[in-house]
C-alpha positions as a Python dict, from the first residue, in 0.01 Angstrom:
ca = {
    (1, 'X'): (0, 0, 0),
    (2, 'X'): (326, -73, -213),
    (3, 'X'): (495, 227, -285),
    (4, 'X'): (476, 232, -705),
    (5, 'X'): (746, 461, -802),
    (6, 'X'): (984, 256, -566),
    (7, 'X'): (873, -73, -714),
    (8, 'X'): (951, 69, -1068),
    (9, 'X'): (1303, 186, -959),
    (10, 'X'): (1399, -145, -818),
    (11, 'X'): (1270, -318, -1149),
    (12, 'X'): (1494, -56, -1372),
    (13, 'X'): (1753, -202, -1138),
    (14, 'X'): (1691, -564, -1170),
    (15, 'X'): (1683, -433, -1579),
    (16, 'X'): (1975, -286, -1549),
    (17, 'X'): (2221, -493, -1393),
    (18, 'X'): (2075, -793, -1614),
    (19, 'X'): (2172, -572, -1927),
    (20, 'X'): (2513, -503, -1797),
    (21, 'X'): (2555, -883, -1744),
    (22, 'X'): (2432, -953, -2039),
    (23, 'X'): (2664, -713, -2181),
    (24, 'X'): (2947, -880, -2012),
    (25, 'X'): (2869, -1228, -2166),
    (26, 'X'): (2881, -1092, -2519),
    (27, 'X'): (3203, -950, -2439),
    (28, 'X'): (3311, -1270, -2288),
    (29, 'X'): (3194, -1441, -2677),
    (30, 'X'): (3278, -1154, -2930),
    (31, 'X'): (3485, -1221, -3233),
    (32, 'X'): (3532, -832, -3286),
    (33, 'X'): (3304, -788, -3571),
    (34, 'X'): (3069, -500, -3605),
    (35, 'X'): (2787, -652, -3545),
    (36, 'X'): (2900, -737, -3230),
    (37, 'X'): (3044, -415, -3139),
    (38, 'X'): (2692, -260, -3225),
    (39, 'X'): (2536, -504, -2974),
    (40, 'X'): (2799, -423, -2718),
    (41, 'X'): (2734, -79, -2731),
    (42, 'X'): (2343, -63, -2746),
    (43, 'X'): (2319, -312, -2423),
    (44, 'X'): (2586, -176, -2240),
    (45, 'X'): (2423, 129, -2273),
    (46, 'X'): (2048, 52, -2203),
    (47, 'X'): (2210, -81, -1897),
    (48, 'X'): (2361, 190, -1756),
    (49, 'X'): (2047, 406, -1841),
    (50, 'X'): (1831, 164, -1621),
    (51, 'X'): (2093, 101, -1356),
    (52, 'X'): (2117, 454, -1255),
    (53, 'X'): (1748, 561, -1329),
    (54, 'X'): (1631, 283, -1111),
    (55, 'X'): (1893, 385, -818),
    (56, 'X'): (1823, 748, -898),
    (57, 'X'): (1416, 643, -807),
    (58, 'X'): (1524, 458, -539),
    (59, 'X'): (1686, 670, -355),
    (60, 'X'): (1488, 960, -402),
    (61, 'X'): (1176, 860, -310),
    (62, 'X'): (1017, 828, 55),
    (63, 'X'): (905, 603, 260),
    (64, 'X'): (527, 648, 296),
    (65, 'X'): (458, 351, 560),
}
């Protein structure tokens, strides 16, 4: 049986890195005005939060194979 919590934690990872990159491109394409800041900050953050949770669940939890 798949382990579920370590399944979850490698999707927050998947979720996070794809924010961060995500992040990166509107960087990449900003024009400085608020709106984009806003964006910037919301996505880079939600993709932090993920990135670590996720690598947080992964490496916590235990193999039980």
């Amino acid at each position: 049986m798949m382990n579920l919590k370590r399944f979850f934690g490698g999707l927050l990872t998947i979720l996070g890195i794809v924010g961060l990159i995500y992040t990166a491109v509107i960087f990449a394409g900003t024009s400085g005005e608020t709106r984009d800041i806003k964006s910037l900050i919301i996505y880079g953050i939600l993709g932090i939060v993920f990135f670590m949770s996720g690598i947080s669940l992964v490496r916590t939890t235990k193999d039980e194979s």
